[in-house]
mmCIF file of the N, C-alpha and C atoms, coordinates in Angstrom:
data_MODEL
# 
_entry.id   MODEL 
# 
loop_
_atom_site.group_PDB 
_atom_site.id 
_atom_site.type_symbol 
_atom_site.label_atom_id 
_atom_site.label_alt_id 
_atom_site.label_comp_id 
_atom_site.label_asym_id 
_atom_site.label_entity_id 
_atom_site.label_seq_id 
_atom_site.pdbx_PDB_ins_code 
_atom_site.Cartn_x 
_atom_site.Cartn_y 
_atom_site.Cartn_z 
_atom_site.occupancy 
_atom_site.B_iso_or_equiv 
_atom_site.pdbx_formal_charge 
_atom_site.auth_seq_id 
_atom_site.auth_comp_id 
_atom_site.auth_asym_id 
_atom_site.auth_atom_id 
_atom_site.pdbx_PDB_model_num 
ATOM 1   N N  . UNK A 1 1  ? 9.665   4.436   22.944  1.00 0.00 ? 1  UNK A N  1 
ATOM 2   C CA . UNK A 1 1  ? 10.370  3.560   22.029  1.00 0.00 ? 1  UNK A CA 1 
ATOM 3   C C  . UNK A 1 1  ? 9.676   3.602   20.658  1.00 0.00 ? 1  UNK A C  1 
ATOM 4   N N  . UNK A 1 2  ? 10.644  3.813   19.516  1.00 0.00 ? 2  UNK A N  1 
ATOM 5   C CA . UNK A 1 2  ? 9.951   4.084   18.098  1.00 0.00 ? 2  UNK A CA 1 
ATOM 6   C C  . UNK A 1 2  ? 10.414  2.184   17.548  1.00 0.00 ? 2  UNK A C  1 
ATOM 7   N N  . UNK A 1 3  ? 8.866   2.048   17.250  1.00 0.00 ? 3  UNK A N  1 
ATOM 8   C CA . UNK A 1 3  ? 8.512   0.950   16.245  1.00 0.00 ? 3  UNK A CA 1 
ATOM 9   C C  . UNK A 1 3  ? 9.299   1.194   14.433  1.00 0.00 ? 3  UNK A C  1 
ATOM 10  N N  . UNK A 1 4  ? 10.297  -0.036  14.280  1.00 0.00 ? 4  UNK A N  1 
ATOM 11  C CA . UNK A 1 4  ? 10.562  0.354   12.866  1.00 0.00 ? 4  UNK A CA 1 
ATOM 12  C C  . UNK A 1 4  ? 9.224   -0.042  11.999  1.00 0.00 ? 4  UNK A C  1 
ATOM 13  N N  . UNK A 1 5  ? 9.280   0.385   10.887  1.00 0.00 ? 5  UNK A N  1 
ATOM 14  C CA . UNK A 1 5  ? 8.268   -0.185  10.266  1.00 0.00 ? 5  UNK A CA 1 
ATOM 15  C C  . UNK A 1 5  ? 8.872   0.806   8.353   1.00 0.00 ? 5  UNK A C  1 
ATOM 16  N N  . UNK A 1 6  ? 8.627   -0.179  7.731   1.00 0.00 ? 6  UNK A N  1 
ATOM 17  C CA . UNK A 1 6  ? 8.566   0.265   6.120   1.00 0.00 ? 6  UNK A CA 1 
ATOM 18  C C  . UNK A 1 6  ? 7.669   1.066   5.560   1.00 0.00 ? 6  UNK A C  1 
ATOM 19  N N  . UNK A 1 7  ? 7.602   2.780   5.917   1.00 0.00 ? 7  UNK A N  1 
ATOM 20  C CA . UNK A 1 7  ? 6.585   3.421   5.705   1.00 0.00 ? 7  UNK A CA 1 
ATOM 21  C C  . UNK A 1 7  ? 5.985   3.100   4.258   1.00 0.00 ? 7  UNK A C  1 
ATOM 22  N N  . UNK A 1 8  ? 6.788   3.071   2.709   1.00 0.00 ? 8  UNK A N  1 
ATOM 23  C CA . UNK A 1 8  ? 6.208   2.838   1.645   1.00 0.00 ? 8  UNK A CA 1 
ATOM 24  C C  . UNK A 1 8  ? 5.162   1.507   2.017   1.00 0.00 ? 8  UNK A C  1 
ATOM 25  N N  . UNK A 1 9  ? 5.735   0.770   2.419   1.00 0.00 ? 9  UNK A N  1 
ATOM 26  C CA . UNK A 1 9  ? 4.931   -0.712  2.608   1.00 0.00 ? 9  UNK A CA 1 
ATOM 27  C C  . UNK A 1 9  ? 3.390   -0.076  3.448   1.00 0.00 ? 9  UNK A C  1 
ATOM 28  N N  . UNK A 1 10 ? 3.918   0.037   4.239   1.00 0.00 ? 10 UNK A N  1 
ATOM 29  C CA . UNK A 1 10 ? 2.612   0.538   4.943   1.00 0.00 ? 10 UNK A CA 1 
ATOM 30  C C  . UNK A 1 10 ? 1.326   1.625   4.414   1.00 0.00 ? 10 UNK A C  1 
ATOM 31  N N  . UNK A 1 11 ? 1.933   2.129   3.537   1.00 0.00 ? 11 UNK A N  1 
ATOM 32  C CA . UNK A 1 11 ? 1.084   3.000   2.484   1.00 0.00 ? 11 UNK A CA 1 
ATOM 33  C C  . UNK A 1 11 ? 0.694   2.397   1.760   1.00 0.00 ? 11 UNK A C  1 
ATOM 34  N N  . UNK A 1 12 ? 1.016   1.926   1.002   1.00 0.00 ? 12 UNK A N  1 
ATOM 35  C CA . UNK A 1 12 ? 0.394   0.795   0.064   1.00 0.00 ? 12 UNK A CA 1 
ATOM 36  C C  . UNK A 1 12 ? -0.447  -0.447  0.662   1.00 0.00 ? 12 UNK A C  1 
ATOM 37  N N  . UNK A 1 13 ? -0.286  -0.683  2.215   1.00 0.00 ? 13 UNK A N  1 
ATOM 38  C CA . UNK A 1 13 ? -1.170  -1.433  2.495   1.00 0.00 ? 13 UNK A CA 1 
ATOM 39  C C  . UNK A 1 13 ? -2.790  -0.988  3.341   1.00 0.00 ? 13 UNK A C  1 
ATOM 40  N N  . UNK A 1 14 ? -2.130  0.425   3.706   1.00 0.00 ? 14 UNK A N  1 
ATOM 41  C CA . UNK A 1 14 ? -3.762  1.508   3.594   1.00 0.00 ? 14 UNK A CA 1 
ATOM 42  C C  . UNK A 1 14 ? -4.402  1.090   3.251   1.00 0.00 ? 14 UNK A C  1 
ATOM 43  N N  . UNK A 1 15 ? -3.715  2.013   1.645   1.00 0.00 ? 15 UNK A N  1 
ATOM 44  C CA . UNK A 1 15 ? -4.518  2.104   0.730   1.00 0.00 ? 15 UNK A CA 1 
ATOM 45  C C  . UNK A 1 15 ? -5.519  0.938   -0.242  1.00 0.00 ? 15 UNK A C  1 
ATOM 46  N N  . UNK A 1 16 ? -5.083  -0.364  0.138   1.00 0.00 ? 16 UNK A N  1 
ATOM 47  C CA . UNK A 1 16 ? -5.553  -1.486  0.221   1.00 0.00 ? 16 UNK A CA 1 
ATOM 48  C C  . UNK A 1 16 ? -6.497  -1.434  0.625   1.00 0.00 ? 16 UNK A C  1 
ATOM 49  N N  . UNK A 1 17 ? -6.386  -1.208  2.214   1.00 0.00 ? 17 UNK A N  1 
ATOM 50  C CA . UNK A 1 17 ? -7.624  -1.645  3.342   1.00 0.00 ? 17 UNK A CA 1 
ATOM 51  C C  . UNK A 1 17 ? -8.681  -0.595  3.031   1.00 0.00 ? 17 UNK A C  1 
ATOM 52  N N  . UNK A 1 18 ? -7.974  0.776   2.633   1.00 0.00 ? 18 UNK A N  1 
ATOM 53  C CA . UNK A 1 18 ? -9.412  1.678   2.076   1.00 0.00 ? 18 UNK A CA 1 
ATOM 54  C C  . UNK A 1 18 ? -9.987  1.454   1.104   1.00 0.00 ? 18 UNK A C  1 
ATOM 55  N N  . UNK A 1 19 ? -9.206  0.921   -0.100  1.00 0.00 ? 19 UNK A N  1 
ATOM 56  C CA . UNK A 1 19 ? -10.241 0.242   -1.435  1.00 0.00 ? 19 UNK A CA 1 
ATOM 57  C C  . UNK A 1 19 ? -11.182 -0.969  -1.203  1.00 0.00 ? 19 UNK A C  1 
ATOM 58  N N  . UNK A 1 20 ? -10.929 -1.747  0.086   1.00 0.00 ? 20 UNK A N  1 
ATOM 59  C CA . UNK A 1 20 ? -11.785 -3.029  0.630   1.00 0.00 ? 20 UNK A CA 1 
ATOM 60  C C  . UNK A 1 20 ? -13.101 -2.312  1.335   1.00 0.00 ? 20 UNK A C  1 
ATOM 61  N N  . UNK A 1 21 ? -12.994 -1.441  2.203   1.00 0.00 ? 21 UNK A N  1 
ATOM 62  C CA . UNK A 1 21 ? -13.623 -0.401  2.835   1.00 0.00 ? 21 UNK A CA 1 
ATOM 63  C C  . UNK A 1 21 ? -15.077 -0.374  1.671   1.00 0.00 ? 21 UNK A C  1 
ATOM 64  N N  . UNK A 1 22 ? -13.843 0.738   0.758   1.00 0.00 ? 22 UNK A N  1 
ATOM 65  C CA . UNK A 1 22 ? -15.268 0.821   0.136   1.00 0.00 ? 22 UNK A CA 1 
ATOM 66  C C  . UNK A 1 22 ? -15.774 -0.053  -0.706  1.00 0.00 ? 22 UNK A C  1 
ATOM 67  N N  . UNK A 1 23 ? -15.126 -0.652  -0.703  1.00 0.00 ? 23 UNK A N  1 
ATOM 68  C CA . UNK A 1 23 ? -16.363 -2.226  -1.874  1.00 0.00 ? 23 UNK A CA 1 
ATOM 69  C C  . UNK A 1 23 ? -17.190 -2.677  -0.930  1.00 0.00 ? 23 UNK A C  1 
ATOM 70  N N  . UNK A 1 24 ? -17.111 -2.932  0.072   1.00 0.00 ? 24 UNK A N  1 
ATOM 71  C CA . UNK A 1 24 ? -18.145 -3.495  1.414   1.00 0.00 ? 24 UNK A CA 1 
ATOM 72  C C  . UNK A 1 24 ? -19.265 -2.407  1.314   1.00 0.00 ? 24 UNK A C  1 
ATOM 73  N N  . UNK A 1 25 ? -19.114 -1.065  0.961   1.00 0.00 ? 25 UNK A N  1 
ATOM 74  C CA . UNK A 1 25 ? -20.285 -0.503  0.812   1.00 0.00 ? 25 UNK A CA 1 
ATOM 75  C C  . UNK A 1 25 ? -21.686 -0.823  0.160   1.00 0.00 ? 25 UNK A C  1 
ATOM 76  N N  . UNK A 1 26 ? -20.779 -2.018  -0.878  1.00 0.00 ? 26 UNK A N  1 
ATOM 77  C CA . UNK A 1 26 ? -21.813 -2.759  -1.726  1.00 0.00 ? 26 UNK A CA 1 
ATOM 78  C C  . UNK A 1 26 ? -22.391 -4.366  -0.894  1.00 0.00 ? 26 UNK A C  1 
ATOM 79  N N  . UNK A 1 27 ? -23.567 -4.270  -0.376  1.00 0.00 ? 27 UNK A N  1 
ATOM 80  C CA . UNK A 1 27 ? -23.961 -5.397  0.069   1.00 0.00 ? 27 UNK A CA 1 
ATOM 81  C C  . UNK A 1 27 ? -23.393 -6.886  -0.060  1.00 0.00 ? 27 UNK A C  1 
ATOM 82  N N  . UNK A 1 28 ? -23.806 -6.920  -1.475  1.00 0.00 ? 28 UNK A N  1 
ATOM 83  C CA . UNK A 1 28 ? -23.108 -8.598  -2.034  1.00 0.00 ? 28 UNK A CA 1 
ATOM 84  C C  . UNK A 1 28 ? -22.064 -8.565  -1.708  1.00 0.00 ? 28 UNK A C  1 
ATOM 85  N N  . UNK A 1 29 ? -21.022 -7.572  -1.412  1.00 0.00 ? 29 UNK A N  1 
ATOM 86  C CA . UNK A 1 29 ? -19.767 -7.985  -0.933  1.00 0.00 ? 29 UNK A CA 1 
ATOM 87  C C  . UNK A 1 29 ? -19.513 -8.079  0.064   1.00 0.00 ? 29 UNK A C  1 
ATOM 88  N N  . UNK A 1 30 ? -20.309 -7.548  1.033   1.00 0.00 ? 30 UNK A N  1 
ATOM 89  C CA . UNK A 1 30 ? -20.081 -7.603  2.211   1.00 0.00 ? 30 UNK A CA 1 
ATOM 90  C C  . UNK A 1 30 ? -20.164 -8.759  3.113   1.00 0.00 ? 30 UNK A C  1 
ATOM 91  N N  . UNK A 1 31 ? -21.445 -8.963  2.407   1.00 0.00 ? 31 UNK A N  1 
ATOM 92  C CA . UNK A 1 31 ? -22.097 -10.299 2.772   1.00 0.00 ? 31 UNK A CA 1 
ATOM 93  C C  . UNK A 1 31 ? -21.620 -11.663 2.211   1.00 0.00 ? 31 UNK A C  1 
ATOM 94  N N  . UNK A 1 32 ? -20.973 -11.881 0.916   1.00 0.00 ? 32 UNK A N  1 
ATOM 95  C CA . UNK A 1 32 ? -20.508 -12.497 0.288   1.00 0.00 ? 32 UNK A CA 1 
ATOM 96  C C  . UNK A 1 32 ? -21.830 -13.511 0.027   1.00 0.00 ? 32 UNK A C  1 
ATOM 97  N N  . UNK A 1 33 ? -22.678 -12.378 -0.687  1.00 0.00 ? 33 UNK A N  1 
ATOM 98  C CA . UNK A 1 33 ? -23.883 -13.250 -1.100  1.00 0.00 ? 33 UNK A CA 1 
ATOM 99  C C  . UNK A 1 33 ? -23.955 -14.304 -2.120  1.00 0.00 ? 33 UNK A C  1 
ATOM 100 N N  . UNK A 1 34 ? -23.024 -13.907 -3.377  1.00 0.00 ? 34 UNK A N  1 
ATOM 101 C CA . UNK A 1 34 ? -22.871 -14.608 -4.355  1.00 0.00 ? 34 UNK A CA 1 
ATOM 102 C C  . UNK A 1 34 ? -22.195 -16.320 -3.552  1.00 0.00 ? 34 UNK A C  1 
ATOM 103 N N  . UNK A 1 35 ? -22.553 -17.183 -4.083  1.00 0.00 ? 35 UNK A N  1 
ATOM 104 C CA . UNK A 1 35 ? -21.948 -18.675 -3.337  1.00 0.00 ? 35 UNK A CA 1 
ATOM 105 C C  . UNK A 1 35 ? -20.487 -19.102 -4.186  1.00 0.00 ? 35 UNK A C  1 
ATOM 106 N N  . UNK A 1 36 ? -20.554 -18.522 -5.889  1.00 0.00 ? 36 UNK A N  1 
ATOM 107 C CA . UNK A 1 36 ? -20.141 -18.959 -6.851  1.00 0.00 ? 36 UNK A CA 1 
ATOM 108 C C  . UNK A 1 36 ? -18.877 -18.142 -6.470  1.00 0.00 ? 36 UNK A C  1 
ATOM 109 N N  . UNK A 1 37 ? -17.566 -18.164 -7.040  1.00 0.00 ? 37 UNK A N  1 
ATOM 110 C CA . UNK A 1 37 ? -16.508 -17.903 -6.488  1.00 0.00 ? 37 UNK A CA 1 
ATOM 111 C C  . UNK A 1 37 ? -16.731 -16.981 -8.086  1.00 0.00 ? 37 UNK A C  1 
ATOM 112 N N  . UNK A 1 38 ? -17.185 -17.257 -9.065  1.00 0.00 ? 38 UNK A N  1 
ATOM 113 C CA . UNK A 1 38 ? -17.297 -16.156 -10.220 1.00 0.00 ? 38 UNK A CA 1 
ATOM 114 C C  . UNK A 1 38 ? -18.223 -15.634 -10.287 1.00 0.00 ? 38 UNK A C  1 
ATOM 115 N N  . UNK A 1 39 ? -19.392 -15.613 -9.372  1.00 0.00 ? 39 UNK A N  1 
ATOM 116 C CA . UNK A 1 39 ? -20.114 -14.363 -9.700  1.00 0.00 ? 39 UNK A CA 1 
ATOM 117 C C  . UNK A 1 39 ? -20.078 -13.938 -8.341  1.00 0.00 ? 39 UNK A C  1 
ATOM 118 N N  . UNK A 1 40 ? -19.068 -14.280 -7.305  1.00 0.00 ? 40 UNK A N  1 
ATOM 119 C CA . UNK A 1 40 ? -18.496 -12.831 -6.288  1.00 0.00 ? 40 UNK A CA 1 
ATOM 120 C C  . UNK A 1 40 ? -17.203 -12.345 -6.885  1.00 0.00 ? 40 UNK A C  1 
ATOM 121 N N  . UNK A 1 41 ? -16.479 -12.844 -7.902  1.00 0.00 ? 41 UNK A N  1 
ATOM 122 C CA . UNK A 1 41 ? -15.677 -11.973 -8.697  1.00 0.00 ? 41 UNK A CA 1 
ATOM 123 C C  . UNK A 1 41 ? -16.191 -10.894 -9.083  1.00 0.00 ? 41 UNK A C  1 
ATOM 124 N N  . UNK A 1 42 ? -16.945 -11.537 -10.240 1.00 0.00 ? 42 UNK A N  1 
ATOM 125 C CA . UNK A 1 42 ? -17.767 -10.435 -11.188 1.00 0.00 ? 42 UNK A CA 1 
ATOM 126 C C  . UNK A 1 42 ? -18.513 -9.510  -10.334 1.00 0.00 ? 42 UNK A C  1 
ATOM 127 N N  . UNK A 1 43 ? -18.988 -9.420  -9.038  1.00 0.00 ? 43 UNK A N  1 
ATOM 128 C CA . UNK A 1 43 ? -19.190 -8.257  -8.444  1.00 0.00 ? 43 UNK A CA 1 
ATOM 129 C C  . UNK A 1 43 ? -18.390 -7.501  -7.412  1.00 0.00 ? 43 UNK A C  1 
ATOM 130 N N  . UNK A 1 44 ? -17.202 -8.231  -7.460  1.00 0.00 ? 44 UNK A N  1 
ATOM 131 C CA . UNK A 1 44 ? -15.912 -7.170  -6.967  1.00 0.00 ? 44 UNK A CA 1 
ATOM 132 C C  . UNK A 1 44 ? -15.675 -6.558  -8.241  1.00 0.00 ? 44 UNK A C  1 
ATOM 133 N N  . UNK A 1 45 ? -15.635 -7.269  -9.554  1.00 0.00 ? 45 UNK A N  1 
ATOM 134 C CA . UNK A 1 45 ? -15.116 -6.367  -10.630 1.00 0.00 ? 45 UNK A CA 1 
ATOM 135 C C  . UNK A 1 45 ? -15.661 -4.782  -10.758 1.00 0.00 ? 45 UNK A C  1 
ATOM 136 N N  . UNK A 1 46 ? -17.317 -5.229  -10.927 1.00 0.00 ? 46 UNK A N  1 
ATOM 137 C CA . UNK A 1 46 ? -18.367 -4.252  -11.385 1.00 0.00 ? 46 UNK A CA 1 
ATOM 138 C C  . UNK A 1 46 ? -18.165 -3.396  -10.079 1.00 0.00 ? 46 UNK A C  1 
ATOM 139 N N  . UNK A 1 47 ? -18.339 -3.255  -8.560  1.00 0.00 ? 47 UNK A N  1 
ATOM 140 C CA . UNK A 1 47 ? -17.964 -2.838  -7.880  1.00 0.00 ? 47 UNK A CA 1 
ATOM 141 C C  . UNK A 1 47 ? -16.628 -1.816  -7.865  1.00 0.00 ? 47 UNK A C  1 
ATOM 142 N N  . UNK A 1 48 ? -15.052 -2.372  -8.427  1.00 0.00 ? 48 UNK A N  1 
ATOM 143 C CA . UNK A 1 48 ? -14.177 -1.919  -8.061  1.00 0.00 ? 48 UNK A CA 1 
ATOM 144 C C  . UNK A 1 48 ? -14.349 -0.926  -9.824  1.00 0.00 ? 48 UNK A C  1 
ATOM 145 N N  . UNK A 1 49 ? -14.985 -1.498  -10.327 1.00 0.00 ? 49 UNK A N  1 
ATOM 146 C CA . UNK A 1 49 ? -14.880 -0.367  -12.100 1.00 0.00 ? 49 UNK A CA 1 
ATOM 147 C C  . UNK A 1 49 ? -16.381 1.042   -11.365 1.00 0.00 ? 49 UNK A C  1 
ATOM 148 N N  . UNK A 1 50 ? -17.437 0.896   -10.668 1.00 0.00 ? 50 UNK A N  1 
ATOM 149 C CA . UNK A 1 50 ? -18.043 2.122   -10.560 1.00 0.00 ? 50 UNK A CA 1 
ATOM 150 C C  . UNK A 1 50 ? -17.273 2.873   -9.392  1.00 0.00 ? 50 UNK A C  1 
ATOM 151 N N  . UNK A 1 51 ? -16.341 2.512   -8.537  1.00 0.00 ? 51 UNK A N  1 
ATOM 152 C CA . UNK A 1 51 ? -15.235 3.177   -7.924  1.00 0.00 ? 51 UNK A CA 1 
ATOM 153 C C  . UNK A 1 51 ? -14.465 4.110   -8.542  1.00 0.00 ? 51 UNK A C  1 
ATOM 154 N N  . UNK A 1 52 ? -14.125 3.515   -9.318  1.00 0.00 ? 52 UNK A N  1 
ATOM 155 C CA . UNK A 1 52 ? -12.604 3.957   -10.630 1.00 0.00 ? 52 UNK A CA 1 
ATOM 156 C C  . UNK A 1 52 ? -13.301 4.618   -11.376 1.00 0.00 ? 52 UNK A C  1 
ATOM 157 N N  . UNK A 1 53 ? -14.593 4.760   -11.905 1.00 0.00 ? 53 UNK A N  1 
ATOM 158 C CA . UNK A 1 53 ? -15.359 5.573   -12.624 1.00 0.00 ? 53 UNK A CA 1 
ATOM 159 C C  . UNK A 1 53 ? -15.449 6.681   -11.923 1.00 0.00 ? 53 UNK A C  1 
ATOM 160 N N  . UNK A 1 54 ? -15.853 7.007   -10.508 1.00 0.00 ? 54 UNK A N  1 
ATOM 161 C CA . UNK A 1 54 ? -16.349 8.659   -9.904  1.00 0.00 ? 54 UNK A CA 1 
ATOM 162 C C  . UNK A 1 54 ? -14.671 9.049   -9.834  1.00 0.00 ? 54 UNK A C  1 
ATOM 163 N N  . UNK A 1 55 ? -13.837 8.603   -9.799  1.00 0.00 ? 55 UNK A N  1 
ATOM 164 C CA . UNK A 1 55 ? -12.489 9.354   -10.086 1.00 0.00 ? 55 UNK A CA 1 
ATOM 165 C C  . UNK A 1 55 ? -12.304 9.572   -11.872 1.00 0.00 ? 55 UNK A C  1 
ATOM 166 N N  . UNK A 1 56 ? -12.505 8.797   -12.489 1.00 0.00 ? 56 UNK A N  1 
ATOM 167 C CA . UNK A 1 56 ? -12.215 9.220   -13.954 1.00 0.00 ? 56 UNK A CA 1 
ATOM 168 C C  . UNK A 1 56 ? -13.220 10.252  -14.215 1.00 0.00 ? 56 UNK A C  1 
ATOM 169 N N  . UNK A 1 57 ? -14.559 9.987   -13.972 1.00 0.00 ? 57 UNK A N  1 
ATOM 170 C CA . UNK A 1 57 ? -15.546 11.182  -14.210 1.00 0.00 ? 57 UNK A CA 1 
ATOM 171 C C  . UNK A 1 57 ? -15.266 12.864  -13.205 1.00 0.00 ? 57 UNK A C  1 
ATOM 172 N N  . UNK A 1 58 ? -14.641 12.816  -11.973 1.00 0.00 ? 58 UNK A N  1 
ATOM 173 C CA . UNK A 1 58 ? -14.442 13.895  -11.577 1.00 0.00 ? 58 UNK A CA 1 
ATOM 174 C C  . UNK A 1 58 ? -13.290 14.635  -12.113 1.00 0.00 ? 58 UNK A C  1 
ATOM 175 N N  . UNK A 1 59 ? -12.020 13.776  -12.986 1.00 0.00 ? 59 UNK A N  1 
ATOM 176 C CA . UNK A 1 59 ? -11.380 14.398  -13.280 1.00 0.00 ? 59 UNK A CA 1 
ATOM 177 C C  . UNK A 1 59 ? -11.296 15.218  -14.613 1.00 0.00 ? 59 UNK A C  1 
# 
């Protein structure tokens, strides 16, 4: 029996779970060391910008 499912939807929600993936690579996030709800922002930010950097720099 085939499961329906919204393949676009489901791609886009991957690719979600793989960009979370790798921010957990970074401790403080993992751990959710920061207590302050803005400085565990500010290190998802800095986190998700040296991500987006090894793709802008490889290309």
């Amino acid at each position: 029996m085939k499961i329906e499912h919204d393949r676009a939807l489901y791609k886009q929600r991957n690719r979600i779970e793989r960009m979370f993936g790798h921010l957990k690579i970074n401790r403080a996030i993992a751990t959710r060391y920061d207590q302050l709800a803005n400085s565990f922002l500010g290190m998802v930010q800095l986190a998700t910008a040296r991500y987006w950097l090894k793709f802008v720099h490889a290309a």
